[in-house]
C-alpha positions in Angstrom: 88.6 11.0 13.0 90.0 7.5 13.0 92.0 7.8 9.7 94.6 10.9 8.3 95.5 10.5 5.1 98.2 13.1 3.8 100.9 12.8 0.0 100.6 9.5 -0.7 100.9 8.3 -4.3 98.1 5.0 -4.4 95.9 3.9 -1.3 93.4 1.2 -1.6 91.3 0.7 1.5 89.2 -2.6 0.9 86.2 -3.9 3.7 87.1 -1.2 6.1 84.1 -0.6 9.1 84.5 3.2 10.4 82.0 3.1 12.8 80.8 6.2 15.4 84.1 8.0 15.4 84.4 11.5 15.4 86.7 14.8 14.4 88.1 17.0 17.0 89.1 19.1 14.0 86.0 19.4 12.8 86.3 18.1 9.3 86.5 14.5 8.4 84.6 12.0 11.1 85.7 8.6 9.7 88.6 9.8 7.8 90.7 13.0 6.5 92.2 12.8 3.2 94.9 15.8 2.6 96.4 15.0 -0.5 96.6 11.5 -2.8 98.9 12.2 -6.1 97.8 9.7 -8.0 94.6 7.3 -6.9 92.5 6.2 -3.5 90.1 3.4 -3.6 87.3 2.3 -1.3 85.8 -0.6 -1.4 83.0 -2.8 0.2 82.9 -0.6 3.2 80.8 1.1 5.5 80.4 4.3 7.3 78.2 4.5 9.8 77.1 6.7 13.2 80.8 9.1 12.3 80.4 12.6 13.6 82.1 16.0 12.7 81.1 20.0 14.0 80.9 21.2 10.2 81.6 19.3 7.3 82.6 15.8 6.1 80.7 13.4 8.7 82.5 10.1 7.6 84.7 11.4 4.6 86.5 14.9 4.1 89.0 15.5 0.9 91.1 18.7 1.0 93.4 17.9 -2.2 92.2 14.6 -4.2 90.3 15.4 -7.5 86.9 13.6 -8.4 89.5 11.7 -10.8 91.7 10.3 -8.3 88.6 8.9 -5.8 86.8 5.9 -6.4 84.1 4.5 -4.4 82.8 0.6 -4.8 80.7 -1.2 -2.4 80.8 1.8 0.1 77.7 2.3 2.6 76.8 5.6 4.7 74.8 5.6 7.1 73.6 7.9 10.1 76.6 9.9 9.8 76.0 13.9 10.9 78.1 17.3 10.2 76.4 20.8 10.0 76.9 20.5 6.3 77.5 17.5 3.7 77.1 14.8 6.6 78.3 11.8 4.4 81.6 13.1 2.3 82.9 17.2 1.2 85.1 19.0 -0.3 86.7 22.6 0.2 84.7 25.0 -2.0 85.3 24.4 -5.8 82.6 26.2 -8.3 80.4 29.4 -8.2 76.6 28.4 -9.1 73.4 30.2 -8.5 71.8 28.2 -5.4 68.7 27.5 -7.9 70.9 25.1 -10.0 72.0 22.8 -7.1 70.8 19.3 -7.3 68.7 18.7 -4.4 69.5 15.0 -5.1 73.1 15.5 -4.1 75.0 13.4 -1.3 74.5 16.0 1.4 70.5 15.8 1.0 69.5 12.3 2.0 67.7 12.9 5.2 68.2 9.9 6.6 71.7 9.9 6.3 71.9 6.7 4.4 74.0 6.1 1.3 74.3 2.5 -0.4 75.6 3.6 -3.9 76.7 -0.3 -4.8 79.4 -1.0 -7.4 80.5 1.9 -9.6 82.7 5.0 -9.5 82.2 8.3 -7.5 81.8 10.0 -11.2 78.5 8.3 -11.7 77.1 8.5 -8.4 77.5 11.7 -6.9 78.5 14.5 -9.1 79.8 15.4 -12.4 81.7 18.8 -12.3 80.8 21.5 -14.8 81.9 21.3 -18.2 84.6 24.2 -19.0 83.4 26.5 -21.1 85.7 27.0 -24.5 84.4 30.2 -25.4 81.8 33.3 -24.7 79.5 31.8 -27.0 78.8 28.6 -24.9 77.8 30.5 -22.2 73.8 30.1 -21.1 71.9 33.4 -20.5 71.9 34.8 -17.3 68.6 37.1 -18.5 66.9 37.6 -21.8 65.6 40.6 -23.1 66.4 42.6 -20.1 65.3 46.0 -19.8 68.2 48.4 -19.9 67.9 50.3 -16.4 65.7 48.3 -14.9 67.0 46.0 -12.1 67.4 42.6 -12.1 65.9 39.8 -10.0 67.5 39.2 -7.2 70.2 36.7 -7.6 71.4 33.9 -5.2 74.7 32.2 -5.4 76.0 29.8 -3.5 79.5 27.7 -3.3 79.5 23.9 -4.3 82.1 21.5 -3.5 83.9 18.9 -6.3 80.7 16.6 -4.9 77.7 19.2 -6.0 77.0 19.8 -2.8 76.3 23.9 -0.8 79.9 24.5 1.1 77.9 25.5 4.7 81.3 25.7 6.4 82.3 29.1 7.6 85.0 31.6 4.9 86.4 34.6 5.4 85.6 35.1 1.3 83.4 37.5 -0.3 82.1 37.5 -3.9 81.6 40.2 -6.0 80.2 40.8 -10.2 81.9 42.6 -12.5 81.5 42.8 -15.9 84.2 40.9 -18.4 86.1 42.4 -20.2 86.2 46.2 -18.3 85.8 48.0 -21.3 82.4 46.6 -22.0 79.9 49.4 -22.4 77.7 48.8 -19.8 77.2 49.6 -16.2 76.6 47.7 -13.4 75.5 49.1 -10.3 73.7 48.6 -6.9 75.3 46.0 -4.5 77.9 44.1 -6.6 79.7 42.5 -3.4 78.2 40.2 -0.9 79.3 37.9 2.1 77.7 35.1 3.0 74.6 35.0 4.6 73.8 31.5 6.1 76.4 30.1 3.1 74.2 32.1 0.8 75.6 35.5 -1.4 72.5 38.1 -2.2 73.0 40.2 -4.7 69.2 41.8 -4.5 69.9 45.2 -6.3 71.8 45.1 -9.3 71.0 47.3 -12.1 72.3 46.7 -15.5 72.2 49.8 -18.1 73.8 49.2 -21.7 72.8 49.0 -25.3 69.7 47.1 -26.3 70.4 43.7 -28.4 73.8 44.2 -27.6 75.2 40.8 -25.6 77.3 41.4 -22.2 79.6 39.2 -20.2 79.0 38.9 -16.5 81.9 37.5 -14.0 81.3 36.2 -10.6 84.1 35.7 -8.7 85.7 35.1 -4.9 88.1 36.7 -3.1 89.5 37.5 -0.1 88.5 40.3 2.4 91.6 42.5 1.1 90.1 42.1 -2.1 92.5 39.4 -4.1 90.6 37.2 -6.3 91.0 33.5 -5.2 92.0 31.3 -8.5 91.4 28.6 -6.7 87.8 28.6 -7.4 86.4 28.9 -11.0 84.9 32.0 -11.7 81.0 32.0 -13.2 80.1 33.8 -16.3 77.0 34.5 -17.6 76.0 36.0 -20.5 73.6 39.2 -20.4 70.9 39.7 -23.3 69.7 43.9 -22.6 66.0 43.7 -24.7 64.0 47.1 -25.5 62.1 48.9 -23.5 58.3 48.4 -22.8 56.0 49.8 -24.6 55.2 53.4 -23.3 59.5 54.1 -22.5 61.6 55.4 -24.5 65.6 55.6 -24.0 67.0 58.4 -22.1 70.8 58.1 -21.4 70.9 54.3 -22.0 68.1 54.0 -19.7 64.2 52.9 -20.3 62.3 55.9 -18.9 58.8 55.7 -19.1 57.0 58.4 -20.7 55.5 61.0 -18.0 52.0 62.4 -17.2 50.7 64.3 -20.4 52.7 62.5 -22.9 52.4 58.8 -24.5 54.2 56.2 -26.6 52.3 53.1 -28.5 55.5 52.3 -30.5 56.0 48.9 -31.7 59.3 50.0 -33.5 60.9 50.2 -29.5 64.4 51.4 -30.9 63.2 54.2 -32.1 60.0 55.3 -29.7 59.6 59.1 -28.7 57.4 60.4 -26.5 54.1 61.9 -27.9 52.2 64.9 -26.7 48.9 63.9 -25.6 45.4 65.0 -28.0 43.8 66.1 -24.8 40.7 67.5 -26.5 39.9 63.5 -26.9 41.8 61.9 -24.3 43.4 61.1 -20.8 47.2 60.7 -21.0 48.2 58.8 -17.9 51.6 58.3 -18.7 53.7 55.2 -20.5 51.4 53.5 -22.6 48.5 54.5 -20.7 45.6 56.9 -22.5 41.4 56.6 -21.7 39.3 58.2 -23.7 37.6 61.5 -22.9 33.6 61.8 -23.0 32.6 61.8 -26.4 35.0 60.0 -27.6 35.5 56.2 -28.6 38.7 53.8 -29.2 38.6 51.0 -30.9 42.3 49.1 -30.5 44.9 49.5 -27.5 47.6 49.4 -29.9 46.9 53.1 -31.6 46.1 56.4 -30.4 43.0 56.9 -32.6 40.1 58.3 -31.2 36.9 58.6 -32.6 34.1 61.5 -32.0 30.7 59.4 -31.3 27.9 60.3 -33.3 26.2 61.4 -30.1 28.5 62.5 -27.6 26.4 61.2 -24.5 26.7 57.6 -26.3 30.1 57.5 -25.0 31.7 58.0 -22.0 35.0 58.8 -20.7 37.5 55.9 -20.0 40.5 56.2 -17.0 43.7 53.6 -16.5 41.4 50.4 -15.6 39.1 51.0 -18.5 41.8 52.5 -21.4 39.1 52.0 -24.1 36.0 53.8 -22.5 32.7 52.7 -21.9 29.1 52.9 -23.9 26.1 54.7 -22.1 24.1 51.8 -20.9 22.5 49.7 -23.6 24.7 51.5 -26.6 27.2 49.1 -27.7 29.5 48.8 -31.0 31.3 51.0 -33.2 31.0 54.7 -31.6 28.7 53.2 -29.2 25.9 53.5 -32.2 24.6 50.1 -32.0 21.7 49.2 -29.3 22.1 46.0 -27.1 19.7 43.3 -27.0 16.2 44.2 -25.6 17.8 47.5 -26.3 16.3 49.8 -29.3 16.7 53.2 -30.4 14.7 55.7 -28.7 15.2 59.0 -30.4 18.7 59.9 -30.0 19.5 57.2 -27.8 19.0 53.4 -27.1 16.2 52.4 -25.0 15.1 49.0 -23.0 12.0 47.6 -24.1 9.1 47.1 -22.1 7.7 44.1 -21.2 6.7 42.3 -24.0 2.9 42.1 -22.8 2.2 45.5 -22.3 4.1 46.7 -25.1 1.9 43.9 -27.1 -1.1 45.6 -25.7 0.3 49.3 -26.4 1.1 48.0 -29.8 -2.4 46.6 -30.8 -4.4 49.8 -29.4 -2.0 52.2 -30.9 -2.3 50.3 -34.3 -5.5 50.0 -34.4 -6.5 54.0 -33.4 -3.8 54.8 -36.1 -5.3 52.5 -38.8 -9.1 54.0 -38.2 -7.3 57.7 -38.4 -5.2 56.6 -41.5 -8.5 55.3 -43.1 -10.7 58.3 -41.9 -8.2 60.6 -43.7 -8.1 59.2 -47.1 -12.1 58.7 -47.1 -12.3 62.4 -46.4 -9.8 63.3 -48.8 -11.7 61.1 -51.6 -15.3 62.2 -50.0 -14.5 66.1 -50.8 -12.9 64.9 -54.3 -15.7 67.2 -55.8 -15.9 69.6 -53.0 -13.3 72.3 -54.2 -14.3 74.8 -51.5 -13.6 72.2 -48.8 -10.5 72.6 -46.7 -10.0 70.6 -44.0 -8.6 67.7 -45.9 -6.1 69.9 -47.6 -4.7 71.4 -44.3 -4.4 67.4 -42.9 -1.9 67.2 -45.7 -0.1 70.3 -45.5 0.4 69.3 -41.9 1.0 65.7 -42.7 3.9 67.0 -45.1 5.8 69.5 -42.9 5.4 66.9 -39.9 7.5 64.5 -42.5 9.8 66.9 -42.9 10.8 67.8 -39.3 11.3 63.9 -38.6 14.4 63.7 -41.9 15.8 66.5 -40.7 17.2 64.0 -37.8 19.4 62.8 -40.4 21.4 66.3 -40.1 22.2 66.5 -36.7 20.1 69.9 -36.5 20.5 71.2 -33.0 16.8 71.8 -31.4 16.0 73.7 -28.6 17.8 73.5 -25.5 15.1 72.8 -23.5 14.1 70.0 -26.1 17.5 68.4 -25.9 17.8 68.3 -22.0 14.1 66.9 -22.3 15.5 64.2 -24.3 18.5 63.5 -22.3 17.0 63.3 -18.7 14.4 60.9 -20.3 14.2 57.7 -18.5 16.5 54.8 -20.4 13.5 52.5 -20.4 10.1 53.0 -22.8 7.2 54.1 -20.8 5.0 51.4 -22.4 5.0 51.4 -26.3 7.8 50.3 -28.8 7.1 48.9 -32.8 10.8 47.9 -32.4 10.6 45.7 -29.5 7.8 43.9 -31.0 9.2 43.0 -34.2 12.4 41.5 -32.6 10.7 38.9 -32.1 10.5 38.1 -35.8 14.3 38.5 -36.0 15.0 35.2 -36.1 14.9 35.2 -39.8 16.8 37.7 -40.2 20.5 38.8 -40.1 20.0 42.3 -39.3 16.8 44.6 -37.7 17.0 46.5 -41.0 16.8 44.0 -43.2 13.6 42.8 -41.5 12.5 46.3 -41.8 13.3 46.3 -45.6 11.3 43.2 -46.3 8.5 45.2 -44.5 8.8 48.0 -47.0 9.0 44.9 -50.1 6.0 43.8 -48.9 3.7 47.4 -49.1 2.5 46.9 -52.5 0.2 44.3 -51.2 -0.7 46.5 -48.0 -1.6 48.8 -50.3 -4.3 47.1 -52.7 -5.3 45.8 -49.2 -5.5 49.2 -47.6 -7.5 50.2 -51.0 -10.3 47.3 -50.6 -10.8 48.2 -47.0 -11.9 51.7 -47.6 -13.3 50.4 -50.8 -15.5 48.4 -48.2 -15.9 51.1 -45.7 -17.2 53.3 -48.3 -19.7 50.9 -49.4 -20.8 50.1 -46.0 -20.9 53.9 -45.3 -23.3 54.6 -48.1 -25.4 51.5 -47.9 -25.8 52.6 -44.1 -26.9 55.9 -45.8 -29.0 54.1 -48.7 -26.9 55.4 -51.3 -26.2 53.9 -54.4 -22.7 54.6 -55.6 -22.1 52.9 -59.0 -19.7 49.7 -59.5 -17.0 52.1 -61.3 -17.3 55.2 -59.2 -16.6 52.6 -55.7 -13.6 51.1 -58.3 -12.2 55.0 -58.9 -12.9 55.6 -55.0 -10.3 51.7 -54.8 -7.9 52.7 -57.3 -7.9 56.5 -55.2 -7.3 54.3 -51.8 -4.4 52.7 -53.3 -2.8 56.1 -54.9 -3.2 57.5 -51.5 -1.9 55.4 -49.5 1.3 55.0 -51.5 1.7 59.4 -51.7 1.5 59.2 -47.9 4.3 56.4 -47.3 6.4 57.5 -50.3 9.1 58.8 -48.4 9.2 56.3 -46.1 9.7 53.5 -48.7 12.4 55.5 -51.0 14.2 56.1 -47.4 15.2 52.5 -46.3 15.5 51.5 -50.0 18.0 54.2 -50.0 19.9 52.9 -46.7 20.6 50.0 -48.1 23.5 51.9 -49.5 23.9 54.2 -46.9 27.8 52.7 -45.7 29.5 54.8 -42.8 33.4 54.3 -42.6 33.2 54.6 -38.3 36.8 55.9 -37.5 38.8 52.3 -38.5 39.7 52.6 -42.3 38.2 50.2 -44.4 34.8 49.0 -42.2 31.6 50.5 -43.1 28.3 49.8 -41.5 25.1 50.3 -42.6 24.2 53.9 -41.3 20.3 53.1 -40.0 21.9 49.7 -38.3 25.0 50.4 -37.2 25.8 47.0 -35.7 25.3 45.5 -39.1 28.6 45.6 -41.2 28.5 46.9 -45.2 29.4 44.2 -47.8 29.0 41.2 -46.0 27.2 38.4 -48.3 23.9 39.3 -46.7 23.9 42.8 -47.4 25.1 42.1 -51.4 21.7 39.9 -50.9 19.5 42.7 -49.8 21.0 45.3 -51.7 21.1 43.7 -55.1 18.0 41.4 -54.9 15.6 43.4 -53.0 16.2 47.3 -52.5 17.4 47.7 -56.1 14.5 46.3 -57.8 12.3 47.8 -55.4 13.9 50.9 -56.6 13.4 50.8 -59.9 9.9 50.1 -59.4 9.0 52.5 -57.4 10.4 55.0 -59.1 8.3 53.8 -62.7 5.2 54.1 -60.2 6.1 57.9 -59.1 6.4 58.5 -62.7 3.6 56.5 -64.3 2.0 58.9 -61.7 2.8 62.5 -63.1 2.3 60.8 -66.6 -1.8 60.3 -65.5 -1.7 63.1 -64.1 -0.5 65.5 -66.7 -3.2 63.5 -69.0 -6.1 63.6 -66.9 -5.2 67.7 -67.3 -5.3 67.2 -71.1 -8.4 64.9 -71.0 -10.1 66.6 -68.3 -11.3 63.0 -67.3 -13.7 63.5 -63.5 -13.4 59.8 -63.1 -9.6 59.4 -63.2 -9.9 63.0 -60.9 -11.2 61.0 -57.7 -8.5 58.6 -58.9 -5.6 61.0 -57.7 -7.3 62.7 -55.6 -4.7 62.7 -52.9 -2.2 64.8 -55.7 -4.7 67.2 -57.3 -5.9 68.0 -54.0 -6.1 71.7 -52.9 -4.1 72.6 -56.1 -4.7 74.4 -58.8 -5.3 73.0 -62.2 -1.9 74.2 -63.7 0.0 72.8 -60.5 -1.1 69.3 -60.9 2.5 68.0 -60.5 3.1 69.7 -57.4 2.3 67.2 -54.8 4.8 65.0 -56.9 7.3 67.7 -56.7 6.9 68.0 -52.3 7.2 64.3 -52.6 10.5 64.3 -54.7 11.9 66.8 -51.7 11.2 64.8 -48.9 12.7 62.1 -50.7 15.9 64.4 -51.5 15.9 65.4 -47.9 16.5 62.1 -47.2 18.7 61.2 -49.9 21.3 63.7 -49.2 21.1 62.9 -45.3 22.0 59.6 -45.9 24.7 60.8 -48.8 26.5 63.5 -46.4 25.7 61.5 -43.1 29.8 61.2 -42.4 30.3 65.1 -43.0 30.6 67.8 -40.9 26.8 69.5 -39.9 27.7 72.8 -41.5 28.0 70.4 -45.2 24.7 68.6 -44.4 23.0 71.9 -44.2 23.9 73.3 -46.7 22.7 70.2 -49.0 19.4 71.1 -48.1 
């Protein structure tokens, strides 16, 4: 360059022009500064169009500290070098490359550097502070996984100005831990030489002692391997976490847990590997388990696995779907509950029709099943004084036992192969008739299917003193048809008879869903119950203390006075031998013998204990619920 500057104690250098010169050296266009002992000034000056091969276009300082320079007034402009084209340094810190201010001197594009008055301190870079002791240092890492390697890290050399030393060193860096008797290893590549001014370490793996905190050195040093003092070492301090979830330690090292074997530990210090419950589920290894078919989980964060109430309600999870899937339209707890437009359908959930034809369906079904129902008690009142006549009586008998085969659902009873794969190849969609469907249109009032169905059931007392005045009126219409005369109180016994009958035949329906009000199932997670005929509709919620207390229990009660205001008439009609209150309770003294007038009270107290104790063991194992009955 034009200028060599070399030991001098003060230099002051005041409205200087180094203009388009250049270094044959290849440092130090515009000027070379060796070595000032004490202090150089520069002042209202410009730089401009200087040239070097690597480093220092118009400035280059070998042995003058950031204290000793001062810069006021100075201008750069166009000057070029491979690296720092305006002013450098030899090498003077370790830094990762990611911490270098890309706002340094050696960035501006253009070349151009106009700092106006002030010191070099303030305008290009201010060197690191020194740390005092380990405990200043900033984390290289936190919560590092012992064993596990370590992003790959970038460092890079910086001169006193904060700018990347690209000149060319015969110096390679290397990490070590500090102090040597630290218990931790460090392999993988812990030495590197530049690569385009750049030293990769892309493979380091640290092992040690979880929340233990490690000391990590960076240093340089020459190809024989003697650390170079004149460049400040880097530390950086190493925080070693636990291991994920699904490892456990083995030898200071995270190992994950293999195939067959699992860990959910949140206590990571002290996680083992478990053996997997393979009779419920998939053990992938780690912290991956799916449930098998059959089986539902409710929470990623335990092992607990459920048996569904049917086991073709759930089905089988794998590693993208750890907590299984429901059979299509099943959904909640155990898969029990029925999606929307979805209702049960024998042992499993169904899709409704369309709401027209099922409309249809519904109407023609009702009605044909309404003219039956009314048929049946006619003719059982009709033969009231027909003893010899049977047919009645056998409608019963088979009306009884059919009640009886539809409770026993509540004890799992296995049927007949051939019945069970009927069911279970059964198309998921109705084929065209569904109560259900229809009143979930009415659900809009209501929290909960069930409790729509239980204000149903509240509401019977007046269906039956209707049901009674329509085949009151049939009967009438029957015999005027038939120019009979029937007296006033014989049509009001044949009323009061309607009534009686009507309540005998849906009895057990209406103690049933009073009953599963209360009927709570604890579904695998302690402490939530759901209401076993509605299994989407949680236990104890304010609306079910609503329905429970203010409907179903004083429905209860008064059924229950009804059943046995019943037996009371009936055991008197036996002392009075009163005809008239006879065709009254017809439907009980029916096809009985005089002494056995309780009887049809005592068929109607089993069906109601069949479905009491269904609903009472429903949780227990099916050998228990059969042996309740």
């Amino acid at each position: 360059g034009s200028v060599y500057i070399s030991d001098v104690n003060s230099l002051e250098l005041d409205d200087c022009r180094w203009n388009f010169n250049s270094s044959t050296e290849f440092k130090g266009g515009a000027v070379y500064v060796a070595k000032v002992n004490k202090k150089l000034r520069v002042r209202s000056s410009n730089l401009i169009g200087n040239t070097a091969k690597y480093t220092g276009g118009a400035f280059r300082f070998d042995e003058a500290d950031l204290e000793k320079v001062e810069f006021s007034g100075v201008c750069f402009k166009n000057n070029e070098a491979q690296g720092s084209p305006n002013v450098s340094s030899p090498p003077r810190y370790i830094t990762l490359q990611a911490e270098v201010n890309p706002t340094s001197a050696s960035s501006d594009e253009d070349s151009l550097y106009c700092p106006g008055d002030g010191t070099l301190q303030e305008i290009f870079y201010e060197p690191p502070k020194p740390v005092k002791d380990d405990e200043e240092l900033v984390p290289l890492v936190k919560d590092h996984k012992s064993g596990s390697l370590l992003a790959p890290l970038n460092f890079v050399l910086v001169d006193q100005f904060g700018q990347i030393v690209q000149e060319n060193t015969n110096y390679r860096m290397g990490i070590i831990k500090d102090p040597p008797t630290q218990i931790l290893e460090v392999s993988g590549t812990t030495f590197s030489i530049p690569q385009k001014h750049t030293y990769s370490f892309p493979n380091i793996t640290l092992t040690g002692i979880s929340e233990r905190p490690y000391i990590l050195a960076v240093h340089l040093e020459d190809l024989d391997g003697n650390i170079l003092n004149s460049i400040e070492e880097k530390k950086f301090k190493i925080a070693l976490g636990y291991c994920d979830q699904g490892e456990v330690v083995d030898k200071l090292r995270c190992v994950e847990c293999p195939q067959g074997q699992y860990s959910l530990s949140t206590d990571k210090s002290s996680a083992k590997c478990i053996t997997c419950p393979n009779d419920e589920a998939f053990c992938y290894g780690g912290a991956s388990l799916a449930p098998r078919a059959g089986y539902w989980r409710h929470t990623l964060d335990k092992a607990d696995f459920y048996p569904c109430l049917r086991d073709f309600h759930c089905l089988a999870g794998d590693q993208s779907n750890p907590k299984g899937t429901c059979r299509q339209g099943h959904t909640g707890y155990l898969c029990a509950a029925c999606e929307d437009e979805w209702v049960v359908y024998g042992r499993k959930c169904g899709k409704c029709p369309e709401p027209d034809s099922n409309l249809t369906s519904v109407m023609l079904v009702t009605s044909i099943g309404f003219i039956l129902f009314c048929l049946m008690i006619y003719k059982i009142i009709q033969h009231a004084e027909l003893p010899r006549e049977v047919n009645s009586v056998l409608v019963k008998i088979i009306f009884n036992y059919l009640t009886v085969i539809v409770y026993s659902n509540y004890y799992g009873l296995m049927w007949m192969e051939e019945m069970q794969v009927a069911i279970m190849k059964t198309d998921e969609d109705f084929s065209g008739l569904s109560y259900d469907c229809f009143f979930q249109q009415f659900l809009d009032l209501f929290s909960s299917f069930f409790f729509f169905k239980l204000f149903m059931i509240a509401s019977l007392p007046l269906g039956f003193i209707l049901m009674g005045f329509i085949v009151f009126g049939v009967i009438k219409l029957i015999n005027r048809c038939r120019k009979v005369d029937i007296p006033n109180s014989l049509l009001l016994e044949y009323l009061k008879a309607s009534v009686w009958a009507s309540f005998a035949i849906a009895s057990t329906k209406i103690f049933q869903t009073l009953m599963e009000t209360y009927g709570c199932v604890e579904l695998g997670v302690p402490n939530e119950f759901w209401l076993i005929p509605d299994l989407s509709t949680e236990c104890w919620s304010t609306n079910h203390h609503i329905w429970a207390w203010g409907v179903a229990l004083p429905y209860l009660i008064f059924y229950t006075l009804v059943l046995g205001w019943i037996f009371k008439s009936l055991r008197d009609i036996q002392i009075r031998r009163d005809a008239d209150a006879c065709i009254q309770y017809v439907y009980f003294l029916r096809g009985y013998k005089k002494k056995y007038y309780f009887w049809e009270i005592i068929i109607m107290l089993k069906k109601v204990a069949l479905a009491f104790f269904g609903i009472l063991f429903y949780k227990y194992s099916l050998t228990i619920r059969v042996q309740s009955l």
